[in-house]
C-alpha positions in Angstrom: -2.1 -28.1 26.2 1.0 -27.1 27.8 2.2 -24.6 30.2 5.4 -23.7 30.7 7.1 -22.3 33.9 9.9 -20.8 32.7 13.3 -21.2 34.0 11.9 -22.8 37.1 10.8 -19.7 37.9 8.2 -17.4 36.1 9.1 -15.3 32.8 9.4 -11.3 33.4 9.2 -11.1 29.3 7.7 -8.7 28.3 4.6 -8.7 26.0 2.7 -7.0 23.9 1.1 -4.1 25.1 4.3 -2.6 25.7 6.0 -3.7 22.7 9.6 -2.2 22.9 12.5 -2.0 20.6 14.8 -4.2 22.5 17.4 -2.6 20.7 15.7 -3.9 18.2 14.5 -7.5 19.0 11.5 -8.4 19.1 9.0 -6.4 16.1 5.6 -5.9 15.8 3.3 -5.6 13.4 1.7 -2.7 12.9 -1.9 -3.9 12.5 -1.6 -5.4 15.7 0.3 -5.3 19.1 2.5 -8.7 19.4 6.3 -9.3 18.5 6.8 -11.1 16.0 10.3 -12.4 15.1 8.9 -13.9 11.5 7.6 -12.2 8.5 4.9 -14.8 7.7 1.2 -13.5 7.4 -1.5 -14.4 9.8 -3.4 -14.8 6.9 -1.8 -17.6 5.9 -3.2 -19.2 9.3 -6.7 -18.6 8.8 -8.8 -21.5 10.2 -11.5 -21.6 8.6 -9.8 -22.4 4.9 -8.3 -25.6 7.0 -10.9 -27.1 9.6 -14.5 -26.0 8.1 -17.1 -23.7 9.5 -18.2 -26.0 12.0 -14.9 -27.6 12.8 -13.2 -23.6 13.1 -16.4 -22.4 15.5 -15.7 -25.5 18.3 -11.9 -24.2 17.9 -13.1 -21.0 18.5 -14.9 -21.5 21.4 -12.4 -24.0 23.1 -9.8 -21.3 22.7 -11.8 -18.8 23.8 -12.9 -20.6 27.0 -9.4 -21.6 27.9 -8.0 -17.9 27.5 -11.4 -16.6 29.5 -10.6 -19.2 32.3 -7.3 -18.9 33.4 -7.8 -15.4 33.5 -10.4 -16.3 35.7 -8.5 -19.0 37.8 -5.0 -17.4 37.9 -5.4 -13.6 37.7 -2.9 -12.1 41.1 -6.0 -10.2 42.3 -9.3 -12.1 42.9 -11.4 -8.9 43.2 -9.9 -8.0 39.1 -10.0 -4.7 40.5 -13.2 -4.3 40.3 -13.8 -5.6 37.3 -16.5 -8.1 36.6 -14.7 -10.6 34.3 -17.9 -12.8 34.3 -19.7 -10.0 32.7 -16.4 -9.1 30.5 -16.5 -13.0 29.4 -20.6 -12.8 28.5 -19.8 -10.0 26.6 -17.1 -11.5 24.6 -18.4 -14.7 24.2 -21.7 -12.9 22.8 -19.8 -11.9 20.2 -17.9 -15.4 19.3 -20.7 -16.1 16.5 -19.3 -13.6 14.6 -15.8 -14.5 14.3 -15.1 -15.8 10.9 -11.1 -15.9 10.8 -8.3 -16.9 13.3 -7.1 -12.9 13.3 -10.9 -12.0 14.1 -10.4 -14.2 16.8 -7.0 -12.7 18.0 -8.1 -9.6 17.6 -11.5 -10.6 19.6 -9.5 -11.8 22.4 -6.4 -9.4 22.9 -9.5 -6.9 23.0 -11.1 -8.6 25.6 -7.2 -9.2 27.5 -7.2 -5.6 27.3 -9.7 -4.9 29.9 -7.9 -5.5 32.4 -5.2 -2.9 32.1 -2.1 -5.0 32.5 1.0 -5.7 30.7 1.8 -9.6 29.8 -1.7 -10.2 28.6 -1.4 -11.4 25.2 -1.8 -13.8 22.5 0.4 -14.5 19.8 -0.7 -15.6 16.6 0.6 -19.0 14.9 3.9 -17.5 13.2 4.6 -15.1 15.2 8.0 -16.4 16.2 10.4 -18.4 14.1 10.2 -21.3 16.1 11.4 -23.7 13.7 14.6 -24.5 11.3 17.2 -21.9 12.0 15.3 -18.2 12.4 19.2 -16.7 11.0 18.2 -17.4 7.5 14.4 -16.4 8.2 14.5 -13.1 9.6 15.6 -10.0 7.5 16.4 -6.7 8.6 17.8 -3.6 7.2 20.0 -2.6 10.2 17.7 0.3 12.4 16.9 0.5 15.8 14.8 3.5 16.6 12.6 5.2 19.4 9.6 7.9 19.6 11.4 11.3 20.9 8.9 13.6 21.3 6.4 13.4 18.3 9.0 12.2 16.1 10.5 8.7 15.3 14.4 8.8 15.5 17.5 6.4 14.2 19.3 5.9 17.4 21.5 3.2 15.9 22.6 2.0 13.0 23.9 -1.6 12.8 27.5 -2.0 10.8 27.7 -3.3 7.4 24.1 -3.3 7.1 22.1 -2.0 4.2 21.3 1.4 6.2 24.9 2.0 6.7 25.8 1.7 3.1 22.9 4.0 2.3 24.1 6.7 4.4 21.8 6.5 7.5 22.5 8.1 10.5 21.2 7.9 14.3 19.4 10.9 14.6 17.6 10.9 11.3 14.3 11.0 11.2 11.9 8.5 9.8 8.4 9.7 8.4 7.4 6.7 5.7 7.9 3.3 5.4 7.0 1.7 2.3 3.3 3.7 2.0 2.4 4.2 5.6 2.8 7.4 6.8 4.3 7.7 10.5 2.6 11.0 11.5 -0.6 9.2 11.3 0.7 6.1 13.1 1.8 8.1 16.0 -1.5 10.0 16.4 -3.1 5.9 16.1 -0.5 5.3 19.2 -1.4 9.4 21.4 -3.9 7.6 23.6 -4.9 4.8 25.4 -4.9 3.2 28.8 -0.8 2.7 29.3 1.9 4.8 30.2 2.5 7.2 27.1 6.3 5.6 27.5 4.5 2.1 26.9 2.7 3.4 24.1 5.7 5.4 22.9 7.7 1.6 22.8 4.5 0.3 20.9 5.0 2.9 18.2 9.1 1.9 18.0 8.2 -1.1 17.5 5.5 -0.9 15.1 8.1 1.0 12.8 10.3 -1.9 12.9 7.8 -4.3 12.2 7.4 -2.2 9.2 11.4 -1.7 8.2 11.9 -5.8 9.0 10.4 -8.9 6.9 11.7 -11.5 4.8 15.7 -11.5 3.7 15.9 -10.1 0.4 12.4 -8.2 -0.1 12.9 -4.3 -0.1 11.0 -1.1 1.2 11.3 2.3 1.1 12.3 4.6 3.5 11.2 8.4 3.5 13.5 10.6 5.9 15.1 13.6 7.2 19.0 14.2 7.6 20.6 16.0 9.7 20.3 19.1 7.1 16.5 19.2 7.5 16.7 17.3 3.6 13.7 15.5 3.2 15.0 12.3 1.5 13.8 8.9 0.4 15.6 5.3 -0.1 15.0 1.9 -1.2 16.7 -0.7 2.2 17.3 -4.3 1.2 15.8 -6.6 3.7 19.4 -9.0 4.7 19.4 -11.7 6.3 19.8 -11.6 10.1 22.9 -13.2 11.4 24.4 -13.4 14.6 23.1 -15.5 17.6 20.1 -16.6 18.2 19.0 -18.0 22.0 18.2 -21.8 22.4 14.2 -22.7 22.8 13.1 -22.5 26.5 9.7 -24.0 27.0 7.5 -22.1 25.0 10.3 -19.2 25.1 11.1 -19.1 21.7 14.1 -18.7 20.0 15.4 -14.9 20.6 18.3 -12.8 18.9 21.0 -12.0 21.1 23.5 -9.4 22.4 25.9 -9.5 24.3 28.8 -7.0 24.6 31.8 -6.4 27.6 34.8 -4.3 27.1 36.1 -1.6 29.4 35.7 2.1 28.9 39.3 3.0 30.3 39.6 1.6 33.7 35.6 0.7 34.2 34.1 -2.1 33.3 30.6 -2.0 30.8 28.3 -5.0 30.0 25.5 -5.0 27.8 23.0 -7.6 26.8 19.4 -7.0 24.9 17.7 -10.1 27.2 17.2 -12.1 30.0 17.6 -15.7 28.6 19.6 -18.6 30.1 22.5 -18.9 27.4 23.8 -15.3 28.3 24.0 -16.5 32.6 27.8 -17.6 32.2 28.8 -15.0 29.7 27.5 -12.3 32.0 28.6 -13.9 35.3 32.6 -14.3 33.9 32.0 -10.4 32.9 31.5 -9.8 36.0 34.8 -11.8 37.4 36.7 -10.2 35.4 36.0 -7.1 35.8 36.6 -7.7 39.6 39.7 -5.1 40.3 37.8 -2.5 38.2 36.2 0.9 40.8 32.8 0.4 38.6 30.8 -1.1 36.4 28.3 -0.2 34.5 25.0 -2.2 33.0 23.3 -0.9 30.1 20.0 -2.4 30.1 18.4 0.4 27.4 15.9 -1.5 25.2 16.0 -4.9 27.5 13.1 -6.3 27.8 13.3 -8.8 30.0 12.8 -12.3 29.9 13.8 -15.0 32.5 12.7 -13.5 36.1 15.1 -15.8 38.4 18.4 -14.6 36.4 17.5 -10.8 38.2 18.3 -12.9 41.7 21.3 -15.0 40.3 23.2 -11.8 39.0 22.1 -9.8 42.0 24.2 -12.4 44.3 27.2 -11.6 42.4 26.9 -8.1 43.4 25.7 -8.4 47.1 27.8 -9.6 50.1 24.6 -10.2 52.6 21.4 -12.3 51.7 18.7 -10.3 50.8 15.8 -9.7 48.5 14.7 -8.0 45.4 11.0 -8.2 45.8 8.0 -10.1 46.2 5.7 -12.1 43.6 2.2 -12.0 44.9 0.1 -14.8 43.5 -3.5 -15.9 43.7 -2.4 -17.9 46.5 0.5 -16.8 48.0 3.7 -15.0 47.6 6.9 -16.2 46.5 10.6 -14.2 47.4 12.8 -13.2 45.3 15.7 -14.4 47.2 19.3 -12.8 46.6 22.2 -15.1 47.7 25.8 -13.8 47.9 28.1 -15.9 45.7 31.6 -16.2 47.0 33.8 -13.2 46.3 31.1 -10.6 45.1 31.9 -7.3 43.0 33.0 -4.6 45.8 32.7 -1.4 43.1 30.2 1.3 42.2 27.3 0.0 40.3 25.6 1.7 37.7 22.6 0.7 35.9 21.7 2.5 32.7 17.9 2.2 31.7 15.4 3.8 29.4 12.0 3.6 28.5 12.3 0.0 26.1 14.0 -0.9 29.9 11.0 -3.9 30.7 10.1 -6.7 33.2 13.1 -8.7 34.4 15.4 -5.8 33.8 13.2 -3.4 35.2 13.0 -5.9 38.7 17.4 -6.0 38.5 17.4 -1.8 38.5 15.1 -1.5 40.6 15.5 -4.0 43.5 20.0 -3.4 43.4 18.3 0.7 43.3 16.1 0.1 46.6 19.0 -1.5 47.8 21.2 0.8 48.1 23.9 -1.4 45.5 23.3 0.4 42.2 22.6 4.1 40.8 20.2 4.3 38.0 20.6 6.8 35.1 18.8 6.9 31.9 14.9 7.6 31.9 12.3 6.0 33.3 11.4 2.5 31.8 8.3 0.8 31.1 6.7 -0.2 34.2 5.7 -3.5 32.5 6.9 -6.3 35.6 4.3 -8.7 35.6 5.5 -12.3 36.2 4.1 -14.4 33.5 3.3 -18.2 31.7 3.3 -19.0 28.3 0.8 -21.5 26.9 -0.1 -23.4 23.7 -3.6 -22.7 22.8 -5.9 -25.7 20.6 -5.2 -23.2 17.6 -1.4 -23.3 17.8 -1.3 -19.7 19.6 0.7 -18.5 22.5 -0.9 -17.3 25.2 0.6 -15.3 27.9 -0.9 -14.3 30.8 0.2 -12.7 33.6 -0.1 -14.6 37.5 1.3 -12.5 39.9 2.1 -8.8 40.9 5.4 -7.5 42.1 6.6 -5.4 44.4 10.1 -4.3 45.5 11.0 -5.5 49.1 9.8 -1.9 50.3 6.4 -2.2 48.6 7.0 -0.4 45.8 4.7 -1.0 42.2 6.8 -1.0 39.1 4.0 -2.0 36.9 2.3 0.9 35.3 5.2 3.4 37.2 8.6 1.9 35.9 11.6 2.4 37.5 13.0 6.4 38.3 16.4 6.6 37.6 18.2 8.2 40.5 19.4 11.1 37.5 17.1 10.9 34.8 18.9 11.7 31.3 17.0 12.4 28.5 17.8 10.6 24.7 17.8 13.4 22.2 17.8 13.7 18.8 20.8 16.2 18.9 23.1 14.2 20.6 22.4 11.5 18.2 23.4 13.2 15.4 26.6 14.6 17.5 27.2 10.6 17.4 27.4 11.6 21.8 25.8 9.0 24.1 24.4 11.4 27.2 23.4 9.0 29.4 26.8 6.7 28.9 29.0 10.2 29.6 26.9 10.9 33.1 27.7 7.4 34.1 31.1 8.0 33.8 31.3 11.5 34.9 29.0 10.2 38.2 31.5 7.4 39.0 34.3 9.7 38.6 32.9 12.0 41.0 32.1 9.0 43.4 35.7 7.2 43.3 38.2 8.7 46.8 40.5 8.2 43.6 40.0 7.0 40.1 40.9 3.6 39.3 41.6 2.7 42.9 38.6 0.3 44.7 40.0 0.4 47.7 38.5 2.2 50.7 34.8 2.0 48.7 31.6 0.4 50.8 31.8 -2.9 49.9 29.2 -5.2 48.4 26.3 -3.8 50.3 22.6 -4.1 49.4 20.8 -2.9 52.5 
């Protein structure tokens, strides 16, 4: 068995329970709640068909005791809560004799994970993640993001060239079918629970793209509404998913990625859809050269997170005294999450756009630079998933990720289960989709333009900061 520490630090990735369309990255299938970058079936796992009865229960059993126990020995809180985890494992383990399949077993043990009300608790099933040849020429899509607005399920982009486009999809359409299941009935399956409706709003997102994504070349259908109220249907062609792909990192798997900086007249704009080592440089020259520009924005809708110390290593690119971001409370300890100023740091306005697929590391960058006084957050409030979290091989062939510390910002303030408040909360609606208008984008630019003693010009503005 092996446990990974990622990135010398602890992974802010965010897992299932919150599953988010990281605009969209990681999927999940809608029979259960885990990403899943690859299209195979779970089925095609199934232990018992492979080890025997016999040979399958002392899996069983050995997995099940290892997920129960370091639950046990590396929870943040010793007191659970409240909750009696020896009783919660006597009553699971009760019911091991049962289990017949590795997806009974899964299912068994994301169920009992689930009792304790936290995010980055969560196992992920042997293919679940392309995690070998090149995941490229594995992973199909058909070119949608979307997100739950309201009681509906929404296009909010539409990737270029892809078979949507070419269909005559639109952001703001709205989705009601894919293939047979009807969406109505899996947002009712998604109305309740024990996480934050914007939690189980992500969950439902990325359900739907679970659904739209599989293997390159298969096909679904797609049932929808245009912007004339038309109720219309279309068959999507599942192509192959280009672009870059992240390096494997421990038991981080392999991860599309996103990475995008331009200037929007004199300001300078950086986006990237996760936290993982191969995007550090790319994101720290961004930030050099954008060094004469009054502001700069970071649009960090739909990231959900990923390597916790890169948070830190940006933040000191951005601050001109030491200082913190937070606190990681552990079973026996804490551990800083120290800021260091890197020579020459960016003097301008800071802006941080989030939403509600916002999760985890990105969720600790808005909100520690936010406390600090160095950035102004707009967008809507994001998942409050910020656990810090291991990854480890199970005897099955399972991930297991489990959370082993709480977080705080460095004035005590929770982000799991509350997410980060944007200082000017902006709503995503379905009408400024179809207007092809980005709301949140245009109060970012109409906030710094307020801010700026005159646009374009950086001088006489505070600078660096943070506290």
């Amino acid at each position: 068995m092996r446990r990974s520490l990622l990135g010398g630090l602890i992974l802010f990735g965010i897992g299932a329970s919150v599953v988010g369309g990281w605009a969209p990255l990681w999927q999940v299938r809608a029979s259960a709640t885990v990403p899943v970058w690859s299209p195979v079936t779970l089925e095609k796992q199934e232990g018992v068909a492979t080890a025997g009865a016999h040979g399958a229960r002392e899996l069983y059993r050995r997995t099940f005791e290892i997920v129960w126990g370091r639950v046990k020995e590396k929870y943040y809180d010793p007191t659970f809560g409240g909750l009696d985890w020896d009783a919660v494992g006597r009553r699971y383990e009760a019911r091991l004799a049962a289990i017949r399949t590795e997806s009974e077993l899964y299912a068994l043990l994301q169920q009992m994970l689930g009792e304790l009300r936290r995010s980055h608790f969560h196992i992920y099933p042997p293919g679940t993640f392309l995690e070998e040849g090149d995941p490229s020429e594995r992973a199909g899509t058909v070119g949608l993001d979307v997100r739950v607005l309201g009681r509906q399920v929404v296009i909010t982009r539409v990737r270029a060239e892809s078979s949507a486009e070419r269909a005559g999809l639109r952001p703001g359409f709205i989705v009601r079918r894919v293939g047979d299941r009807d969406l109505d009935r899996l947002l009712r399956r998604f109305s309740s629970g024990w996480e934050p409706p914007a939690r189980r709003r992500m969950r439902m997102a990325r359900a739907v793209l679970a659904l739209l994504d599989g293997e390159p070349g298969t096909r679904v259908r797609v049932q929808y509404v245009d912007d004339r109220s038309r109720l219309r249907e279309v068959e999507l062609r599942r192509e192959r998913r280009g672009g870059e792909w992240s390096e494997r990192f421990g038991n981080f798997p392999p991860m599309p990625v996103e990475f995008e900086a331009k200037r929007l007249g004199d300001i300078g704009y950086i986006r990237f859809n996760v936290f993982v080592v191969g995007l550090m440089e790319r994101i720290r020259a961004a930030i050099r050269e954008f060094a004469t520009a009054p502001a700069l924005i970071f649009d960090l809708r739909g990231n959900p997170g990923g390597i916790g110390g890169m948070a830190a290593g940006l933040a000191g690119m951005l601050c001109e005294r030491p200082t913190s971001l937070g606190t990681m409370t552990l079973r026996s300890g804490h551990v800083n999450l120290a800021v260091f100023p890197q020579p020459n740091p960016y003097a301008g306005i800071v802006v941080i756009l989030i939403d509600e697929h916002t999760a985890s590391t990105a969720e600790i960058f808005a909100a520690g630079l936010q406390e600090l006084g160095r950035a102004l957050i707009i967008g809507e409030r994001s998942a409050g998933a910020a656990l810090p979290s291991l990854l480890e091989r199970l005897p099955t062939g399972a991930l297991f990720q489990y959370a082993i510390a709480d977080f705080q910002t460095a004035q005590g303030t929770l982000i799991e289960g509350h997410g980060v408040i944007p200082n000017i909360e902006v709503p995503l609606t379905r009408r400024a989709l179809l207007e092809g208008r980005d709301p949140q984008l245009e109060v970012a630019l109409r906030e710094i333009a307020r801010r700026l003693p005159r646009r374009g010009d950086v001088r006489g503005l505070r600078k660096g900061g943070c506290g």
